[in-house]
C-alpha positions as CSV (number, residue, x, y, z in Angstrom):
1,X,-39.9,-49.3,-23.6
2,X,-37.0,-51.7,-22.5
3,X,-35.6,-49.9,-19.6
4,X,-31.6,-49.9,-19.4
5,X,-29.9,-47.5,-16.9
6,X,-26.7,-47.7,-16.0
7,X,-24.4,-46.3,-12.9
8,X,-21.5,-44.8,-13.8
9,X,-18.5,-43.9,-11.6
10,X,-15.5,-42.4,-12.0
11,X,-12.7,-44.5,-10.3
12,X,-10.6,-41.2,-8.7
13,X,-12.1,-41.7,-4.9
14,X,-13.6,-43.9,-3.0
15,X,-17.5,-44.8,-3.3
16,X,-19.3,-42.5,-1.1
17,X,-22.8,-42.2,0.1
18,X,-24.5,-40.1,-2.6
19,X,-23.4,-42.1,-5.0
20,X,-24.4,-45.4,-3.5
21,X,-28.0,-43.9,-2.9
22,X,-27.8,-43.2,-7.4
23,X,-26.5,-46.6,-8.4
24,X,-29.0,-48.1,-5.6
25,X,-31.9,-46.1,-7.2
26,X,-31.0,-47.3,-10.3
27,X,-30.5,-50.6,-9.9
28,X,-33.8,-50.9,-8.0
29,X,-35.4,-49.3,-10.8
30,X,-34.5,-51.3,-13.5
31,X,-35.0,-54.5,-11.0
32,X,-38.7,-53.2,-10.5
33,X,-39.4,-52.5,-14.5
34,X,-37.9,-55.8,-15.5
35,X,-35.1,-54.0,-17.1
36,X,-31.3,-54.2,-17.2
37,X,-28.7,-52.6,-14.7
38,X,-25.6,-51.6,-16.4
39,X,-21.9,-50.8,-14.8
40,X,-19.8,-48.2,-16.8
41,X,-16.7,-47.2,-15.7
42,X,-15.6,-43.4,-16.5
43,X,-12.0,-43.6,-16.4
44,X,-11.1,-41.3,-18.9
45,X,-9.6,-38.5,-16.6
46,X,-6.4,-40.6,-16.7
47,X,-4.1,-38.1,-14.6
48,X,-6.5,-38.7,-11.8
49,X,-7.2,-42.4,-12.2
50,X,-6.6,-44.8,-8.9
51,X,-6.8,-48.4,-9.1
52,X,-7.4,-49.0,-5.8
53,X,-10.4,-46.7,-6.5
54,X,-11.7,-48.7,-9.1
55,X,-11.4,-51.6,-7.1
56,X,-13.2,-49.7,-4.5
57,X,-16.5,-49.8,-6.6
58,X,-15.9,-53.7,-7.1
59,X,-15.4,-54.4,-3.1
60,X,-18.6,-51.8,-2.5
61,X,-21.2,-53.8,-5.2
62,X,-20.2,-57.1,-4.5
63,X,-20.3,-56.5,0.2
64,X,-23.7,-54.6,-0.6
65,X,-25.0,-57.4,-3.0
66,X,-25.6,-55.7,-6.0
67,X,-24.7,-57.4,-9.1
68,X,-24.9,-55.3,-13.0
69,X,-26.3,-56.8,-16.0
70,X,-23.8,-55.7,-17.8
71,X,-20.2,-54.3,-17.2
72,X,-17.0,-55.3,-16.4
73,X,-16.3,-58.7,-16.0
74,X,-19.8,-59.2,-17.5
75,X,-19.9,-58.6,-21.0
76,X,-22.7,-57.5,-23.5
77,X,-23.7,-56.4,-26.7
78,X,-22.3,-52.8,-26.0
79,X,-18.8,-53.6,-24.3
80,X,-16.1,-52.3,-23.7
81,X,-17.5,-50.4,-20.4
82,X,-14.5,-48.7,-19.5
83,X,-14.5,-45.1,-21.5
84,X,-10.8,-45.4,-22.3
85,X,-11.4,-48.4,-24.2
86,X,-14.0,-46.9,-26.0
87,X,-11.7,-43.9,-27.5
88,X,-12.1,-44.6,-31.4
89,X,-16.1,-43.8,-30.4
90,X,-15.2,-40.3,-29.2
91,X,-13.0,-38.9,-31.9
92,X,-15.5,-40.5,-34.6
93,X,-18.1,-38.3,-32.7
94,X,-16.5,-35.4,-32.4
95,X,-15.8,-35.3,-36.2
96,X,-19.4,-36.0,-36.8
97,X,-20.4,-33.3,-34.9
98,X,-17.3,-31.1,-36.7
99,X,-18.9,-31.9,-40.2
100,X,-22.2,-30.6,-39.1
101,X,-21.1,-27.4,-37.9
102,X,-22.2,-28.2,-34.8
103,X,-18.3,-27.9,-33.5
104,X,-15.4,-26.7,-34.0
105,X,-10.9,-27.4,-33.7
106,X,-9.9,-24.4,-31.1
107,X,-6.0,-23.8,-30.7
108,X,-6.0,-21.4,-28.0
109,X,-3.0,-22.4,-25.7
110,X,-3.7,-23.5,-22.2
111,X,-1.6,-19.7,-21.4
112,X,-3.8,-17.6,-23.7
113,X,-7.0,-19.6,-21.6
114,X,-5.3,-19.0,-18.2
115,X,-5.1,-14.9,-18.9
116,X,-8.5,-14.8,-20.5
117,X,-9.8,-15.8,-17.1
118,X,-7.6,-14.0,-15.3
119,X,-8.6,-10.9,-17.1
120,X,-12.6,-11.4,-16.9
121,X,-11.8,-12.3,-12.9
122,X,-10.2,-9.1,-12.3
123,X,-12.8,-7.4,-14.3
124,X,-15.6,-9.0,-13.0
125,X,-16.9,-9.2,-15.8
126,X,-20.7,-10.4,-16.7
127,X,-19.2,-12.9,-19.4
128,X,-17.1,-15.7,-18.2
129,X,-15.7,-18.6,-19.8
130,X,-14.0,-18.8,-23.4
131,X,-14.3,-15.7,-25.7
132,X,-15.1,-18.1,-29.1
133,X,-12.0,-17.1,-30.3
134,X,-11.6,-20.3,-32.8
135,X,-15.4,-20.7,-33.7
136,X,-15.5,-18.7,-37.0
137,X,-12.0,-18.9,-38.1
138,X,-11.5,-19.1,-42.1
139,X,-10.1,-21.8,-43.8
140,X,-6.7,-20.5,-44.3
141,X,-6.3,-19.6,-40.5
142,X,-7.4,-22.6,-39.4
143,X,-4.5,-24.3,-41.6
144,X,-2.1,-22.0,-40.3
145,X,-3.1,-22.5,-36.5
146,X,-2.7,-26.6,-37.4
147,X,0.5,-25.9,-38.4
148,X,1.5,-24.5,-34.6
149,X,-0.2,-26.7,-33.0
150,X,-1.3,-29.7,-34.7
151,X,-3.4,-31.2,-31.5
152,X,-6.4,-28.9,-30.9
153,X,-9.3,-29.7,-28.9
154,X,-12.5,-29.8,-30.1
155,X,-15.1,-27.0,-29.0
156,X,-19.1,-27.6,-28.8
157,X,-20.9,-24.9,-31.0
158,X,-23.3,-23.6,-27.8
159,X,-26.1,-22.0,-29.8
160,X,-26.4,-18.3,-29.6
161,X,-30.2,-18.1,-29.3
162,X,-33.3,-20.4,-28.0
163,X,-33.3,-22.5,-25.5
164,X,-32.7,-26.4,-24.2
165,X,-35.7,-27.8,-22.9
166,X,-36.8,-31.4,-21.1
167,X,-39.3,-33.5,-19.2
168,X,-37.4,-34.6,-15.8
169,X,-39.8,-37.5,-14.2
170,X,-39.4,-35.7,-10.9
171,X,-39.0,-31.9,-11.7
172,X,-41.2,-31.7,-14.6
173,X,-40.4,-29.3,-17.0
174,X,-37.0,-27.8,-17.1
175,X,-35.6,-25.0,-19.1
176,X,-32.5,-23.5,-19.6
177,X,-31.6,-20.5,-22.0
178,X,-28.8,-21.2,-24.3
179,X,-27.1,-18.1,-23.4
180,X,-26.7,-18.8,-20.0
181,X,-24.8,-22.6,-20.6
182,X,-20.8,-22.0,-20.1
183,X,-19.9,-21.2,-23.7
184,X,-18.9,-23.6,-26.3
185,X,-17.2,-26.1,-23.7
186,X,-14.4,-28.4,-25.0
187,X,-15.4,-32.2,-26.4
188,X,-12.4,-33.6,-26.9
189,X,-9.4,-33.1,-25.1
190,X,-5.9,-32.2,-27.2
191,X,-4.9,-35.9,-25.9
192,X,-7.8,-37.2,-28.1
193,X,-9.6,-38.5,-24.5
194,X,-13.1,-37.2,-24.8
195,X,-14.8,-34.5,-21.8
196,X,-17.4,-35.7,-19.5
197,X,-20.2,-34.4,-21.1
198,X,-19.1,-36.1,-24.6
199,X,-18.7,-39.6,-23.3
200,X,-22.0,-39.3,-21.3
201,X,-24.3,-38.3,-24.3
202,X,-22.2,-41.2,-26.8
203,X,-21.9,-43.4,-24.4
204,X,-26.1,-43.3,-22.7
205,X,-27.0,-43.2,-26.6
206,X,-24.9,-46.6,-27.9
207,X,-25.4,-48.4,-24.9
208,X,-29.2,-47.4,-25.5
209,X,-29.9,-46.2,-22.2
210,X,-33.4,-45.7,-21.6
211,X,-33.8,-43.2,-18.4
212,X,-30.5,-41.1,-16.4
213,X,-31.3,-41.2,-12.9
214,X,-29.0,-38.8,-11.1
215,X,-28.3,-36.3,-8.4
216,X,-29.9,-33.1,-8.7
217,X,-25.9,-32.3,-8.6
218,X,-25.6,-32.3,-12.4
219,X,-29.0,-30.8,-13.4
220,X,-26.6,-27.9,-14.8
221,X,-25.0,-30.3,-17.1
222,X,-28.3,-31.4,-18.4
223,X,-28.8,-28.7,-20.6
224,X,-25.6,-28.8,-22.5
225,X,-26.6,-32.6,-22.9
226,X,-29.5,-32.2,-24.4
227,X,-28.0,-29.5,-27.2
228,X,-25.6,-32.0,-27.7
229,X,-28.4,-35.3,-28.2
230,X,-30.5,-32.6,-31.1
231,X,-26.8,-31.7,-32.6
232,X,-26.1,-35.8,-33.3
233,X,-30.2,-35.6,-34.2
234,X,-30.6,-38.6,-31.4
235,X,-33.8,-39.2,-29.1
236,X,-33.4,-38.2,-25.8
237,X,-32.8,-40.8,-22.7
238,X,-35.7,-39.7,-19.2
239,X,-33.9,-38.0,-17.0
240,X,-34.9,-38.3,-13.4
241,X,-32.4,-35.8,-11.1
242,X,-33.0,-37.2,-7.5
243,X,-33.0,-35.3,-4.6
244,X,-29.7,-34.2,-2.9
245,X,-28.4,-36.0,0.1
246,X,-27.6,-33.6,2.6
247,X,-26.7,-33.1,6.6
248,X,-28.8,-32.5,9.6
249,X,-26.9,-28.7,8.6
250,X,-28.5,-28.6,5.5
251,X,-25.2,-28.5,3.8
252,X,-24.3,-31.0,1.4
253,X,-23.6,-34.5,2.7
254,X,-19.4,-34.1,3.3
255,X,-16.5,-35.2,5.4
256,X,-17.8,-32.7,8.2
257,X,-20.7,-34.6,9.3
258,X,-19.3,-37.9,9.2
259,X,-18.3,-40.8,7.8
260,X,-19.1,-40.4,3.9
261,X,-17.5,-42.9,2.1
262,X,-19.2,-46.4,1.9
263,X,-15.2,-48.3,2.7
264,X,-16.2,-46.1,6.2
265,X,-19.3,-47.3,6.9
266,X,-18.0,-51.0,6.5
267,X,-14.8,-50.3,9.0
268,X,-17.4,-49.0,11.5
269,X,-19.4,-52.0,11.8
270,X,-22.8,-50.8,9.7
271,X,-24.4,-54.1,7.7
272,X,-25.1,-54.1,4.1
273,X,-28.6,-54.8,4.8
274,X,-29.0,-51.8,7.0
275,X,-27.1,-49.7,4.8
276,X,-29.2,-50.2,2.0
277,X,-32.5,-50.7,4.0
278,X,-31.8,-46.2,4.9
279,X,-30.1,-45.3,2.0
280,X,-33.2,-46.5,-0.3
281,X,-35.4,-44.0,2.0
282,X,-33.1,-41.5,1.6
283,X,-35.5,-39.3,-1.0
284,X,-37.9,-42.3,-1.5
285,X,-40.6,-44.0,0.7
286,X,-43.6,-46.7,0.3
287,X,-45.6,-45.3,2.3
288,X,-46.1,-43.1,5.5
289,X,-45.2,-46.1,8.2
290,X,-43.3,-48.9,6.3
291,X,-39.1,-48.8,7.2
292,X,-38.0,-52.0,6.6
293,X,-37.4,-53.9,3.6
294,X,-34.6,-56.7,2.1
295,X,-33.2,-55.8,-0.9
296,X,-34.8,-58.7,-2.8
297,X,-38.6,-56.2,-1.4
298,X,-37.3,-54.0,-2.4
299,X,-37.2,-54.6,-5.7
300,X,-40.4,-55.4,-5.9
301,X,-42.1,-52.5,-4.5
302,X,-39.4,-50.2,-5.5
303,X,-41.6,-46.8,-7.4
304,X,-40.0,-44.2,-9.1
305,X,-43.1,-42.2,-8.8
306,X,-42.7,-42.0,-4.7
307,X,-39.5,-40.2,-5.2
308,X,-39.7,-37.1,-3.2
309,X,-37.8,-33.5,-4.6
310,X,-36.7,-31.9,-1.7
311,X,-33.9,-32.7,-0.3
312,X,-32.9,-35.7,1.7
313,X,-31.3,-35.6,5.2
314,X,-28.8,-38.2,6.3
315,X,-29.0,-39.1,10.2
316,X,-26.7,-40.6,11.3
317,X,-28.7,-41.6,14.8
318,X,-31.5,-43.4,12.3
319,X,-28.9,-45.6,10.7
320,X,-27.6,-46.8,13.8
321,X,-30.8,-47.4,15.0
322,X,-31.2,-49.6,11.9
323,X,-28.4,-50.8,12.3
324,X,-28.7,-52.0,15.6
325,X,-32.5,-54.2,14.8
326,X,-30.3,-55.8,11.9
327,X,-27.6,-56.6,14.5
328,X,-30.5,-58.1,16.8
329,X,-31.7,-59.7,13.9
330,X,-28.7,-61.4,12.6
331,X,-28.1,-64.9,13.4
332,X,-24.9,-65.7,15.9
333,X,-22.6,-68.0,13.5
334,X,-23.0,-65.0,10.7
335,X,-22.7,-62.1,14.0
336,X,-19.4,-64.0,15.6
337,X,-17.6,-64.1,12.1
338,X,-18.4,-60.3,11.4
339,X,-17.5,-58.9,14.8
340,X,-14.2,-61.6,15.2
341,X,-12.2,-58.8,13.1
342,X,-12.7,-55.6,15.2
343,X,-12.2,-58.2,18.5
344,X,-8.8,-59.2,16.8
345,X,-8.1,-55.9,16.1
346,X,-8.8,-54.5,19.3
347,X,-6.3,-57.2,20.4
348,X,-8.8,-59.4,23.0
349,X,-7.7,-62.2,23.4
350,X,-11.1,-64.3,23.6
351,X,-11.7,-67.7,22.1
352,X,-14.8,-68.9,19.9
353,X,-16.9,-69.8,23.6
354,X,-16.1,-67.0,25.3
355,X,-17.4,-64.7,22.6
356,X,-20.2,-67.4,22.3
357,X,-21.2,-66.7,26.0
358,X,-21.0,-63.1,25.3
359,X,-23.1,-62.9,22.6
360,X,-26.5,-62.7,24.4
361,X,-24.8,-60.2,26.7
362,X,-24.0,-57.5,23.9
363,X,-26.1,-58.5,20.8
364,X,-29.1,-55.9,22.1
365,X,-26.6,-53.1,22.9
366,X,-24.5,-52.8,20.0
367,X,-25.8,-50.4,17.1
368,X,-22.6,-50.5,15.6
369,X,-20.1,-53.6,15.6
370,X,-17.0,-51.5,16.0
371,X,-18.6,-51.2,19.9
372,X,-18.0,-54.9,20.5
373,X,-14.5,-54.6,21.6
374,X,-15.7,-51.8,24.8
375,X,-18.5,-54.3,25.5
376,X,-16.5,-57.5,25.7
377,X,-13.4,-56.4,26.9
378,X,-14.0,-56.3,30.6
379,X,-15.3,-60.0,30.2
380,X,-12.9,-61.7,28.8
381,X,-9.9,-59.7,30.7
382,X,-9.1,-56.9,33.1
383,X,-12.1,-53.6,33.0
384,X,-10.5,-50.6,31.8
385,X,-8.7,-47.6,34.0
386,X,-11.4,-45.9,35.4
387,X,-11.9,-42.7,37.2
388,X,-12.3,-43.3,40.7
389,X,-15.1,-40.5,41.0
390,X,-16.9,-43.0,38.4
391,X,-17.8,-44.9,41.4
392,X,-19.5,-42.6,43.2
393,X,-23.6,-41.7,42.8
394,X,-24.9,-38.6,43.2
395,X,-25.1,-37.3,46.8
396,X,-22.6,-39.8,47.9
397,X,-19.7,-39.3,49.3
398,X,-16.5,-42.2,49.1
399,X,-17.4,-43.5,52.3
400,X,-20.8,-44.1,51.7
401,X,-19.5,-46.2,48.5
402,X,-17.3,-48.0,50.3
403,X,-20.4,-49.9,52.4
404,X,-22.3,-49.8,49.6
405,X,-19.8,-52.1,47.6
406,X,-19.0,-54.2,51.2
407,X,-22.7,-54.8,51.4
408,X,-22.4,-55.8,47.5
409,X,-20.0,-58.0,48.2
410,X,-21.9,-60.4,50.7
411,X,-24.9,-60.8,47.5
412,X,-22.4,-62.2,45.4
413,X,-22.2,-65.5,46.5
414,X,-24.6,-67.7,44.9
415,X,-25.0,-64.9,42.2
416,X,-24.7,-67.1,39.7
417,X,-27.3,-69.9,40.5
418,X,-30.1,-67.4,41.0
419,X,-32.1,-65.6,38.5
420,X,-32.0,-62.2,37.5
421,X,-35.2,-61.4,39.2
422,X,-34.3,-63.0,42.5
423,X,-30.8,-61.1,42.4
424,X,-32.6,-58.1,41.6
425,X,-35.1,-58.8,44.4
426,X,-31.9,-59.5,46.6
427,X,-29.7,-55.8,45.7
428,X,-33.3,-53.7,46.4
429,X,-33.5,-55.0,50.0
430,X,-29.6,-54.0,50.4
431,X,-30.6,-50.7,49.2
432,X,-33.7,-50.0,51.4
433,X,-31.2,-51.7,54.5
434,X,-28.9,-48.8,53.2
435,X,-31.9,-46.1,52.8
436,X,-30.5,-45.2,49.4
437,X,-31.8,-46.4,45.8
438,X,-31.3,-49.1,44.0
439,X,-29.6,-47.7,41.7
440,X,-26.8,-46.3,44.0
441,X,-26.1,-49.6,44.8
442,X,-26.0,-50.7,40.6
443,X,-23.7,-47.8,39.7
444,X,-20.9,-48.5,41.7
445,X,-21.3,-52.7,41.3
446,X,-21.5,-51.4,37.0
447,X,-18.4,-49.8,37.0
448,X,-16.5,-51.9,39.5
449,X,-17.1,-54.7,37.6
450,X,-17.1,-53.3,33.8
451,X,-14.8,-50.1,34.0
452,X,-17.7,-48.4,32.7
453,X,-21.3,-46.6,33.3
454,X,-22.4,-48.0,30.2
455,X,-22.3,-52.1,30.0
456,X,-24.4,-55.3,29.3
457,X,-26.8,-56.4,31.4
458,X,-25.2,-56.7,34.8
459,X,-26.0,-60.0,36.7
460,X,-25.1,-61.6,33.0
461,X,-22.1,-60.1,33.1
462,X,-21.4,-61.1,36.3
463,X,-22.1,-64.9,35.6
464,X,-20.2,-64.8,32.5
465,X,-16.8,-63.6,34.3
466,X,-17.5,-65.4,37.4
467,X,-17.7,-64.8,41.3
468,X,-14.7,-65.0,41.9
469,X,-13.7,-62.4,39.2
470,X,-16.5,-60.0,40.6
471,X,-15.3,-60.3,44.0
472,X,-12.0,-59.3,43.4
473,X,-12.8,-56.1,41.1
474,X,-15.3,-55.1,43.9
475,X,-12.2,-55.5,46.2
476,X,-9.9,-52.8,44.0
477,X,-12.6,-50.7,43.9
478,X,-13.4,-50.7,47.6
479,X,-9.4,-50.0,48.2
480,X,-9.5,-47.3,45.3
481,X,-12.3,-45.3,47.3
482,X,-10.2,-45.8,50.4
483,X,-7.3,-44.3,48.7
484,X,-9.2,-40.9,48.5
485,X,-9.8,-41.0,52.3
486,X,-6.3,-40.4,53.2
């Protein structure tokens, strides 16, 4: 079997995660069988159709470095691959299936639609959806009801009886009684635009689509789909419905949690590599102690039949942590040209050498790169406002700070010129002079220096910004305790 699958998104929103982790899974698929990827655009919901979301999917393929086989901008032998391009297809089907009694023209007005569910709402009643009104009109009343309205839409004859069977390659066998699939749902829209589920089926069937890998999401849909593939008397595409993506809550994956949307991820600072290195385990693994692959290994090793069924959980604390080796991993001239925008943004004012100098400083603290503006800041101008209680260890009182920070300030000279072990060596026997820990005498020096508790490596710091610099913020911070003594 040639193996063609194809991603499909609809450009009304941005790209978010779930649907990343499909067109990934896809793609890594048809990269592992030797097969094609294909890009279809579903822009047929034209009231709802963004540009800047369509142009959303381009930005998302091209930073993650996922390029289709076919699509836009890349033709092939079953272009066009937008839907509303592809509009003469539709009708011709729906008139197919019209012939065949396998649909139907239904001129029930949106109004008569809106009271009919109205009425079975109030009711509660066990039948929802549209009464089949229009399915067995005569002849002569269908003439008449052209007459009034000349733009029906066209109905799908949902059989009555029996049921709408398939193999998933992950669930197995699923089965859905006819009776139970939302009757006799519209095709083709009075505009002459086509329905979801019409364009899917004549759209996966022309372009010859070989296996539908999607969320467990439209599994509902699937049945309708497959009554629709016996009414045009086509073979039937695998289907593979992978595993939701969901939060720690086990909720589905939404704006609650998190960032969702894959524009998000980007502003934050995540890689593309790290991004797709966790998305590709979200529901799939090699094996029990293997996390990290390149996309080009992945393709390689990528198995369809390692896919797991229950539903995957998206951590947030495990990306970063990816992220974070990737950062580590990445070279400086490709780290200093992705972190220069969220410096300039931040509005520090540091040149190419002093965030060159930095580099080693923050490069194995940072798990995301939107952190690089916190973590340079202090060295490359004034530390932030701090609290002066910041300064302060546990079971010291102000004063006790205060000649902790004067003794500091006789160890800075020559700082620079010794090692981080001799320095280190150095602040212990202050702290043993002082009878208090070493890390009473750290604290305070830390956020004196960096406005912070949280900072690079100290004695680095300290070098980068100078002694001079370090003396001086000691100073404030030594008058800002003494400020509290009254």
């Amino acid at each position: 079997m040639n193996v063609r699958v194809r991603y499909a998104p609809s450009p009304t929103g941005l790209q978010h995660i779930g649907g990343i982790r499909t067109a990934l899974f896809n793609y890594l698929f048809a990269r592992s069988q030797g097969g094609k990827f294909i890009l279809r655009i579903e822009d047929t919901d034209r009231e709802r159709f963004d540009p800047a979301a369509l142009q959303d999917i381009y930005d998302s393929f091209a930073w993650l470095g996922i390029r289709w086989d076919e699509g836009p901008d890349k033709d092939g032998p079953h272009s066009p691959y937008f839907q509303s391009e592809r509009q003469s297809s539709y009708e011709a089907a729906a008139q197919e299936l019209i012939e065949s009694d396998h649909a139907y023209e239904c001129f029930c007005s949106s109004e008569r639609l809106e009271a009919l569910r109205a009425e079975q709402s109030k009711g509660k009643s066990s039948v929802q959806g549209y009464d089949r009104r229009c399915r067995d009109l005569s002849d002569e009343e269908r003439e008449q009801l052209r007459r009034e309205n000349p733009n029906p839409v066209v109905r799908f004859k949902t059989p009555l009886e029996g049921d709408a069977v398939f193999e998933d390659m992950l669930l197995g066998r699923v089965k859905r009684k006819n009776r139970d699939i939302n009757p006799d749902p519209v095709l083709l829209k009075s505009d002459r635009f086509p329905t979801y589920h019409l364009a899917n089926v004549v759209d996966d069937h022309t372009m010859e689509i070989s296996h539908v890998l999607r969320a467990q999401e439209w599994l509902p849909s699937t049945a309708l789909h497959i009554l629709l593939y016996r009414a045009f008397g086509w073979e039937l595409p695998v289907f593979c419905h992978l595993p939701m993506v969901m939060g720690k809550d086990g909720q589905k994956l939404s704006k609650r949690h998190g960032a969702t949307s894959l524009i998000e991820f980007r502003r934050r600072g995540y890689l593309p590599e790290a991004v797709i290195n966790y998305v590709a385990l979200l529901g799939w693994a090699y094996d029990d102690s293997r996390e990290f692959f390149t996309l080009g290994e992945l393709e390689d090793v990528f198995d369809a039949n390692k896919l797991n069924k229950a539903p995957a959980v998206f951590d947030y604390t495990k990306l970063d942590w990816f992220n974070g080796n990737y950062i580590r991993e990445c070279d400086d001239a490709r780290l200093l040209s992705l972190l220069a925008p969220f410096v300039e943004e931040a509005g520090i004012s540091a040149d190419a050498d002093q965030l060159q100098q930095a580099l080693p400083l923050i490069k194995e603290r940072m798990k995301r790169l939107e952190e690089a503006p916190e973590l340079l800041g202090f060295l490359v101008g004034d530390p932030a406002e701090y609290p002066v209680e910041d300064l302060i260890p546990k079971k010291m009182d102000a004063a006790g700070t205060i000649d902790v920070l004067a003794g500091v300030l006789g160890l800075l000279d020559g700082l620079s010129t010794r090692s981080d072990e001799e320095n280190e060596e150095r602040f212990r026997a202050l702290a043993e002079g002082l009878e208090t820990k070493l890390g009473n005498v750290l604290m305070p020096l830390r956020v004196a220096v960096t406005g912070s508790k949280v900072s690079p490596p100290l004695f680095g710091s300290i070098k980068l910004i100078g002694e001079e610099a370090a003396r001086a913020r000691v100073d404030a911070a030594i008058q800002k305790l003494k400020s509290t003594l009254g």
